[in-house]
C-alpha positions in Angstrom: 139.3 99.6 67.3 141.6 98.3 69.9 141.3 96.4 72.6 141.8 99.0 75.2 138.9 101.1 73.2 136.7 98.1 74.3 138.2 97.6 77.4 137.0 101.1 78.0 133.3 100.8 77.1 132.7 98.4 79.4 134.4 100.6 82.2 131.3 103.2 81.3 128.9 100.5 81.5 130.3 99.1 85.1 130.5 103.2 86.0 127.1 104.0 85.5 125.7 100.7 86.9 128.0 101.3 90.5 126.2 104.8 89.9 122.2 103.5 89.6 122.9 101.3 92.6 123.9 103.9 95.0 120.9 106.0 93.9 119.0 103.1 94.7 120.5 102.7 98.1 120.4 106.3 99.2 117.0 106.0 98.2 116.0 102.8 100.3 118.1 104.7 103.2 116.0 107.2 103.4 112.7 105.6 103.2 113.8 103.9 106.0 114.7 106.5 108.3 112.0 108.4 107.3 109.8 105.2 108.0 111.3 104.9 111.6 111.0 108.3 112.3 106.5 107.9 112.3 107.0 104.1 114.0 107.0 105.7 117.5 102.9 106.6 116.7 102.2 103.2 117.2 104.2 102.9 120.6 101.8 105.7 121.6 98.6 104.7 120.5 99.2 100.9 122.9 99.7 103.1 125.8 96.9 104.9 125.3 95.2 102.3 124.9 96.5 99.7 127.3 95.4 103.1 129.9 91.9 102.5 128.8 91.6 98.9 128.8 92.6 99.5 132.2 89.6 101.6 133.4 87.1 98.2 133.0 87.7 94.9 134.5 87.9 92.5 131.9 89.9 89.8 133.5 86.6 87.9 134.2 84.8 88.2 130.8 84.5 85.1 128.5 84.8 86.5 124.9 85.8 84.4 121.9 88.6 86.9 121.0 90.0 86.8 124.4 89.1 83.4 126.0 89.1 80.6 123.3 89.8 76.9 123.5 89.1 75.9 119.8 92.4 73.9 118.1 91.5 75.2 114.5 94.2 78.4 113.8 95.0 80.7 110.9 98.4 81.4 110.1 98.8 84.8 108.3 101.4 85.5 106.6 102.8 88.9 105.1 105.3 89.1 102.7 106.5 92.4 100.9 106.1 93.2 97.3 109.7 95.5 97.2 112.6 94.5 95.0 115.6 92.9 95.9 114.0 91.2 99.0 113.5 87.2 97.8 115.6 86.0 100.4 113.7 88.0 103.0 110.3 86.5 102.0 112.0 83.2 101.5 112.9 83.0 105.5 109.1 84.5 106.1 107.4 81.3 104.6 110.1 79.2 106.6 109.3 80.4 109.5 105.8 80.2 108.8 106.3 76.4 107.1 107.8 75.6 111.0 104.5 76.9 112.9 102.5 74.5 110.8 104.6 72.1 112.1 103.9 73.3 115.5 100.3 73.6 114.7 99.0 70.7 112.6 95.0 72.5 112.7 96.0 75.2 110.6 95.9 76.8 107.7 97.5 79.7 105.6 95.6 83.0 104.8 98.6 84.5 102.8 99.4 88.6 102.0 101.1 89.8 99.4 101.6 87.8 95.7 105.1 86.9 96.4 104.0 85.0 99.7 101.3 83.5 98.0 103.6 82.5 94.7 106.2 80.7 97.6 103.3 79.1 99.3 101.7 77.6 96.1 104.9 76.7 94.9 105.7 74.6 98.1 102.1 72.2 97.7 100.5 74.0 100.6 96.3 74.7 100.3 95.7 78.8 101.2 92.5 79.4 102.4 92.7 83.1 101.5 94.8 85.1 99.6 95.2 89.4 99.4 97.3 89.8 96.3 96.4 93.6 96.1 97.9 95.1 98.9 99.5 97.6 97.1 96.9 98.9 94.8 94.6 99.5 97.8 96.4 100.4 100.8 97.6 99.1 103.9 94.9 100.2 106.3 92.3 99.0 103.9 93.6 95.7 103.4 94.2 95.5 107.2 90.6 96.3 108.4 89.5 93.3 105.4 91.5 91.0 107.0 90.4 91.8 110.9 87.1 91.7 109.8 87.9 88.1 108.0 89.3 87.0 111.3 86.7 88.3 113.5 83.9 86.4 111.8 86.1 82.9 111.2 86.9 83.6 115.0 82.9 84.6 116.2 81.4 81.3 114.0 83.3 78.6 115.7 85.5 77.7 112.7 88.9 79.3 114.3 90.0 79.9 117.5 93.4 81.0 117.1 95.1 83.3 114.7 99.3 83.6 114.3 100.7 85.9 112.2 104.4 85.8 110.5 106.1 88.5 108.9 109.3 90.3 108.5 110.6 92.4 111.5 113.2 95.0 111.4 115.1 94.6 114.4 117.4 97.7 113.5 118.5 99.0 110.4 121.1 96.3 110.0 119.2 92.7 111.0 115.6 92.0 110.2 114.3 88.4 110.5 110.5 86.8 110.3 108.8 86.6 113.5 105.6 85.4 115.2 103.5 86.2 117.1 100.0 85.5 118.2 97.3 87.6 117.3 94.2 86.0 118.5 93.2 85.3 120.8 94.1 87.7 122.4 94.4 87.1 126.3 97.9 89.3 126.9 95.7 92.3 126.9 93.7 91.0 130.1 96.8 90.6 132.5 98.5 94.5 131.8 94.8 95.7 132.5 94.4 93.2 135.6 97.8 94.7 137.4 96.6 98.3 137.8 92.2 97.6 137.9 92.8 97.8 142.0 93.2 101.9 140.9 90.3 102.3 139.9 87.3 101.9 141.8 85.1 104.5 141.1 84.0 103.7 137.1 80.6 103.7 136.1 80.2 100.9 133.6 77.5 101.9 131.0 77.6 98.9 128.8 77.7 95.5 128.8 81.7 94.3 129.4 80.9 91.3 127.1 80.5 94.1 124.3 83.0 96.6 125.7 85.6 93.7 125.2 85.0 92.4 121.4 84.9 96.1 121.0 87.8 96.8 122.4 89.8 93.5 120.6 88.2 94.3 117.5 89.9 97.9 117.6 92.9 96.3 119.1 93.5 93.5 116.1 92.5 96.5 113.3 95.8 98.7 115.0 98.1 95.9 115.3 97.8 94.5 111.7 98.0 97.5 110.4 101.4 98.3 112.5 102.7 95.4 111.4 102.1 96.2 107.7 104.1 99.4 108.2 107.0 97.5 110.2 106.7 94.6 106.7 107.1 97.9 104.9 110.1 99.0 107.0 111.9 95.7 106.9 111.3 95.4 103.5 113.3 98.9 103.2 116.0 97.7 105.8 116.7 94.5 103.5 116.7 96.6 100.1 119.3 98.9 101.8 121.8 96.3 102.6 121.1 94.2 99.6 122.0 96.9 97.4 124.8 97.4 99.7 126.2 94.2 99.1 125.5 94.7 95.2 127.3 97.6 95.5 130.3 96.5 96.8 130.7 93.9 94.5 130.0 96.2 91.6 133.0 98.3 93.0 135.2 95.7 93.0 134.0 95.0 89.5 134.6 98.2 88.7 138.3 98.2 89.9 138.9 94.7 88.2 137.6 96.3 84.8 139.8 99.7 85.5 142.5 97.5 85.9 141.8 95.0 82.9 141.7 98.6 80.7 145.3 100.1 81.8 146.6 96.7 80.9 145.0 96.7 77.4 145.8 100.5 77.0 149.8 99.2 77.6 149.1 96.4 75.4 147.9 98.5 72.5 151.0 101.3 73.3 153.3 98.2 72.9 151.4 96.8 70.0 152.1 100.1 68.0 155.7 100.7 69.3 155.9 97.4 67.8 154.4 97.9 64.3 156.2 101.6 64.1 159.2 99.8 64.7 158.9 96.8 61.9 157.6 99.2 59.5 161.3 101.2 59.5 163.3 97.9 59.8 161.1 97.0 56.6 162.3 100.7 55.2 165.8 100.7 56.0 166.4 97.2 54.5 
């Protein structure tokens, strides 16, 4: 076999891997757009719900989840179990290494194995891990961990809760971010600029329950939307790292095109060469 033969084997084997990466990417594409397409839900459900939290003065209620003083804080952080996104998680326990900092009362209640293999691997104690998310569901996973949260909070042993996790900007930059989930108190000012509106509501319960109801509902929806925006950074970051792959493998591809006209020549010459010995060997 020559060398151009080989040569040309490996051109196959760079062809159909260039191939299996863009199937990949179109694939991660999609998902994404399709994934940003249902995100506006979310945007709608806050204003409904802000509109509601608006009917009830609140501003005036003392309720752990709402007013808290206590030092002791969870950090949770989400990673994503998706392919081709180490570097993603990576800057996710960074960011969540330099709230520790920030916060030396805290400790890490970690999602996802890949946050919780990063985490281990750095020294740091977890106080609770959910490796499963995937076998069970987001919204299941989410309504364990308010309900964790919600009872560390209500027993005194926590006061504050931030969360880190990966946040698609757009389709091109996502980065970790954090943000405080509990207590939380930014509810109580958007509800305090428009209760002058409404005077006329008959309050049938106790505002002291309306409120950990209300901020019990509230945590449940945004963990939850933040799982689905994990799961839509997660496809952002797949999509341009098999971008990148696939731009390399294309130049790959055009080195090993190259390397097999050369040998192709090579092996031309080689037998031009031969054929030409062989009848100066005859004709002496």
């Amino acid at each position: 076999m020559g060398k151009a033969s080989k040569v040309k084997v490996e051109v196959g084997e760079v062809r159909e891997l260039v191939d299996l990466i863009q199937v990949l990417k179109d694939v991660a594409d999609m998902k994404y757009h399709a994934m940003a397409s249902q995100r506006v839900k979310f945007n709608r459900f806050n204003e409904s719900f802000t509109e509601f939290f608006s009917l009830v003065s609140f501003s005036q209620v003392q309720h752990p989840l709402v007013n808290n003083n206590n030092p002791n804080t969870i950090i949770l952080v989400i990673s994503t179990e998706r392919g081709f996104v180490g570097d993603l998680n990576s800057r996710v326990v960074g960011r969540a290494m330099e709230e520790k900092e920030k916060n030396p009362q805290s400790e890490f209640v970690v999602v996802g194995k890949k946050g919780v293999m990063k985490l281990d691997g750095l020294g740091q104690k977890l106080l609770k891990t959910y490796e499963d998310v995937e076998d069970r569901g987001f919204y299941e996973v989410a309504v364990d961990i308010k309900t964790y949260l919600v009872k560390e909070v209500m027993e005194g042993r926590v006061g504050r809760v931030i969360i880190v996790y990966p946040w698609p900007k757009d389709f091109t930059t996502t980065k970790p971010r954090a943000v405080k989930l509990l207590p939380c108190e930014d509810l109580m000012p958007k509800q305090s600029q428009t209760i002058e509106k409404f005077r006329q509501v008959i309050e049938e319960s106790d505002p002291v329950d309306m409120t950990g109801y209300l901020a019990d509902l509230w945590l449940s929806s945004k963990i939850y939307e933040i799982f689905f925006d994990t799961n839509l950074a997660a496809a952002a970051a797949q999509t341009q790292q098999l971008d990148n792959s696939l731009g390399k493998m294309r130049k790959e591809r055009d080195v090993v095109k190259l390397k097999y006209r050369k040998a192709k020549r090579n092996d031309i010459d080689k037998s031009l060469r031969e054929v030409f010995s062989a009848r100066m060997m005859v004709a002496k």
